[in-house]
C-alpha positions in Angstrom: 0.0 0.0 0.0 0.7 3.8 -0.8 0.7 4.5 2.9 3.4 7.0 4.2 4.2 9.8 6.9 5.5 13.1 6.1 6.7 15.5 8.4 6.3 19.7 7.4 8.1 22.3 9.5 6.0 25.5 9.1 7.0 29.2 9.8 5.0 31.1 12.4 2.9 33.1 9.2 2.0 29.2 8.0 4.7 28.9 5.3 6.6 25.8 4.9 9.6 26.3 6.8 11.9 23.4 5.5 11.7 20.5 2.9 8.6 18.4 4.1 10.5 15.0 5.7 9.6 11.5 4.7 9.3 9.4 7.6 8.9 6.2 6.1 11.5 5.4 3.8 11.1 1.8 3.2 9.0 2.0 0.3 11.8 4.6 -1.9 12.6 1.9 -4.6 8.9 1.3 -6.0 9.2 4.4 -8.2 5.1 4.5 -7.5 6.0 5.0 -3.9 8.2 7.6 -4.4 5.9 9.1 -7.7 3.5 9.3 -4.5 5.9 11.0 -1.7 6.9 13.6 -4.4 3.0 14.5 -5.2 2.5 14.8 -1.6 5.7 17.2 -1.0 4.2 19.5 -3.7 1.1 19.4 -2.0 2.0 20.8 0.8 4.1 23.6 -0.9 0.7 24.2 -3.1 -1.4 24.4 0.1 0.9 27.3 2.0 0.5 29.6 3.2 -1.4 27.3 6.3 -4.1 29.0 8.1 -3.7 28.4 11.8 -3.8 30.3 14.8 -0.6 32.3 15.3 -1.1 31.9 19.2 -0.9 28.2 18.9 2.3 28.2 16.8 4.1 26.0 19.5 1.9 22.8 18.9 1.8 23.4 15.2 5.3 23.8 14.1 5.7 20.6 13.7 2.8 18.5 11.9 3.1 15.0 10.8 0.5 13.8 7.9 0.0 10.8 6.9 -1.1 10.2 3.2 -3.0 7.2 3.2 -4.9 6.9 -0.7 -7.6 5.0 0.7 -8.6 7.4 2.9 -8.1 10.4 0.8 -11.3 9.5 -2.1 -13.7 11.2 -0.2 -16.4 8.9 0.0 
């Protein structure tokens, strides 16, 4: 399965701070598996500036996701 974690550092405006982070790297030589980590990387470029609440930076910083395709067909 297509399941994977991805960690994104954001600045305290909601911008990505750093690269986003794969977690799981087991999956790297399936070239879907990775065809799927780099989509989700761009996503999360396409998607900052995050809207979250500035006085809540310190639990937000730091957000792992985890991209699950099953999960993400929205039925």
């Amino acid at each position: 399965a297509l399941v994977f974690r991805v960690r994104i550092f954001l600045n305290p405006d909601g911008t990505v701070a750093a690269e986003p982070e794969l977690i799981d790297q087991g999956g790297m030589a399936d070239p879907h598996f990775r065809a799927a980590v780099d989509s989700a990387k761009r996503a999360v470029h396409i998607c900052s500036p995050f809207q979250l609440p500035a006085e809540k930076f310190a639990s937000w910083n730091e957000i792992t996701i985890t991209f699950d395709p099953t999960k993400m067909s929205g039925y």
